[in-house]
DRENVEX-228120 format. One record per residue (C-alpha): residue in three letters; x, y, z. Coordinates in steps of 0.02 Angstrom, whole numbers, plus 50000, padded with zeros to 5 digits. Example, Ala and Ser with C-alpha at 12.3 -4.5 7.8 and 13.67 -1.06 7.14 Angstrom:
! residues 2
ALA506154977550390;SER506844994750357;
//
This chain:
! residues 232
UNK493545130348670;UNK492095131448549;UNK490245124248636;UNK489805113348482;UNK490525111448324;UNK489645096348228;UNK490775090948065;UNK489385084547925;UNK489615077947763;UNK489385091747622;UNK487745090547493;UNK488865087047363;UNK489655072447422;UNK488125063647484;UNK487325066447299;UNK488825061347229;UNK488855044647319;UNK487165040947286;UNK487295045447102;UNK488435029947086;UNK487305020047175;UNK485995023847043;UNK487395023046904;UNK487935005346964;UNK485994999546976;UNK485445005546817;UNK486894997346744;UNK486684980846824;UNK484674982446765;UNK485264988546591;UNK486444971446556;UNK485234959246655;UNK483784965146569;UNK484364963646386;UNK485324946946418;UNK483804938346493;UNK482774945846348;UNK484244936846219;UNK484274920746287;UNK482844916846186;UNK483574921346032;UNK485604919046049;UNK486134909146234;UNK488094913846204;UNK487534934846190;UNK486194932646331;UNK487464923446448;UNK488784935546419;UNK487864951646449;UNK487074941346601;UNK488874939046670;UNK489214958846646;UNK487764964246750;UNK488544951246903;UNK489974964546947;UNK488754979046935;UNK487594970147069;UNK489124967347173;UNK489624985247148;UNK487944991947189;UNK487864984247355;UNK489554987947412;UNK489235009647349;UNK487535006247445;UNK488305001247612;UNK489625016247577;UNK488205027447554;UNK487205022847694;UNK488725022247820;UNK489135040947774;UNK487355045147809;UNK487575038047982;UNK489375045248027;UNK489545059648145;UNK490845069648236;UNK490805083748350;UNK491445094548481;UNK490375098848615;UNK491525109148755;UNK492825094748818;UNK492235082448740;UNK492365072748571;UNK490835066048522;UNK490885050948368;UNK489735040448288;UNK490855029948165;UNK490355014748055;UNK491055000448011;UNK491325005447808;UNK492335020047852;UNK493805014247756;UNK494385000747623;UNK494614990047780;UNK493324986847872;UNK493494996848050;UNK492744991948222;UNK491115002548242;UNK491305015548372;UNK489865024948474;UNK490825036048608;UNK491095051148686;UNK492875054148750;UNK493905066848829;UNK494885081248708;UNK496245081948831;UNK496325060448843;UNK497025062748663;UNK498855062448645;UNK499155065148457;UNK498375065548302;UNK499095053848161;UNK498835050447963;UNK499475040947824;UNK499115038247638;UNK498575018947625;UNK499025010547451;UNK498204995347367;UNK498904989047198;UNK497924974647093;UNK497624970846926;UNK498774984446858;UNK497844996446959;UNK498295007247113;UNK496955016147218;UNK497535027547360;UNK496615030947533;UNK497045044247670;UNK496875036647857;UNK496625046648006;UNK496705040848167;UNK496935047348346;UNK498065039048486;UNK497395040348672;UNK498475043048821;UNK497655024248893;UNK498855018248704;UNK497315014848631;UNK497005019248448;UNK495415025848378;UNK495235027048172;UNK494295041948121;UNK494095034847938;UNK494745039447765;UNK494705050447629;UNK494635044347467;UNK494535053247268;UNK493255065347215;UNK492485067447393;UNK492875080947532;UNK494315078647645;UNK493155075847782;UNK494125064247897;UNK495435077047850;UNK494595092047885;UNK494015082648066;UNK495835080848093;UNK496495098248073;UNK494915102248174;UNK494895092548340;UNK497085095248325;UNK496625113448323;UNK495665109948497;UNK496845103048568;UNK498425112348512;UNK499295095448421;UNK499725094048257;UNK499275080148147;UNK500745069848132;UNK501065062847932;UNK501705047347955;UNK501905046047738;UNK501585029647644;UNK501015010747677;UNK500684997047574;UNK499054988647599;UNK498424971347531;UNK496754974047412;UNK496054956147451;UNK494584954347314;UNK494594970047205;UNK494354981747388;UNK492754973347402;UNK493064961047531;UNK494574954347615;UNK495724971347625;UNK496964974347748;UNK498514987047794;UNK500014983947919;UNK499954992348084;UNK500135009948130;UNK502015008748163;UNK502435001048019;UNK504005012247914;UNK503435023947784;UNK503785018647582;UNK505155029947552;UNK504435046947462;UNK504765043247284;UNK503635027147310;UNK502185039247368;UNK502555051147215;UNK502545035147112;UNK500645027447186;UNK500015046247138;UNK500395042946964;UNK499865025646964;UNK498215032247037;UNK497925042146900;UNK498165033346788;UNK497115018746844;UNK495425031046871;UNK495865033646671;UNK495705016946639;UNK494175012946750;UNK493295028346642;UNK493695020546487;UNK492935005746546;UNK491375012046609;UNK490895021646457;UNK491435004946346;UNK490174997846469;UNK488685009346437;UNK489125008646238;UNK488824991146227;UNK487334990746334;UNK486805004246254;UNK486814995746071;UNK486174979946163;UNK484654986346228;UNK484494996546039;UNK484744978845924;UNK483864968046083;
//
């Protein structure tokens, strides 16, 4: 049993996280900016860049709190014992806070499932890990999401390691996106059936193809404030 192994977010993924913060402010700034500066010269062109920079301050709050919360999370091994700091924005759905230290051998299995949230012709995937106590209580480490390390993943494989369990795939739910996965998601409970495997094959593909269409969007977005700010 190793003395202390501490899991930590990588460089990379806390600069990446806090790039889009800075992406989604400047953007928000770029569009408020030039639409207050237009509303002295055309109302309609002011109001609608106004009304662009609205989802960008929304969007730059919610990849703050994600930023901050992965700054704050922590898990470790130290001899018998599982040490974790969790936060509450450790997953689209918002997860009780946990501060504990508890037991390797209290944990009876180790269990994960790729969550699904379609909206708006979009589909956005997250991978949930969560451990199950021999008391039946249930503890979510978090989940992964795209373009980050498998950390909650990697934690997995880690503590199962420790305690000789594997990591149980319990395949595919469908979750409920509630307003855009900014507020108001939810997924069904942890013994809910699996989407049969051509449904998960199928939310892969939908995936992609949505992060396609969000990067089309974004670089519309920058375009046109880009020739705002340039004709402002």
């Amino acid at each position: 049993m190793s003395a202390l192994i501490e899991l930590k977010r990588g460089g990379g993924d806390q600069f990446f996280i806090w790039f889009v913060v800075g992406i989604c402010a400047v953007m928000a700034a770029m569009f408020g900016f030039v639409g207050v500066t237009l509303l002295e010269e055309d109302v309609g062109a002011g109001a609608i860049l106004i009304a662009f920079a609205l989802p960008f301050v929304g969007l730059t709050y919610y990849v703050y709190r994600e930023a901050v919360a992965r700054s704050f999370t922590r898990i470790a091994i130290n001899w018998q014992t599982l040490e974790l700091r969790l936060p509450e924005q450790r997953s689209y759905v918002p997860q009780e806070k946990i501060e504990a230290a508890i037991p390797l051998a209290s944990i009876r299995a180790i269990e994960c499932r790729a969550e699904s949230f379609s909206q708006l012709g979009t589909t956005a995937l997250q991978f949930a890990y969560s451990l199950v106590l021999d008391d039946g209580r249930r503890i979510m480490l978090g989940a992964d999401r795209r373009f980050l390390t498998p950390y909650f993943q990697n934690a997995a494989s880690i503590i199962a390691n420790n305690i000789k369990q594997p990591v149980r795939d319990l395949g595919l739910v469908e979750g409920k996106p509630g307003f855009l996965l900014i507020t108001g998601a939810s997924v069904p409970a942890w013994d809910t059936a699996s989407a049969p495997q051509a449904t998960l094959q199928k939310r892969f593909t939908d995936e992609a193809a949505s992060w396609r269409v969000v990067s089309l969007i974004v670089g519309a977005a920058l375009a046109i404030g880009a020739l705002a700010r340039a004709f402002s």
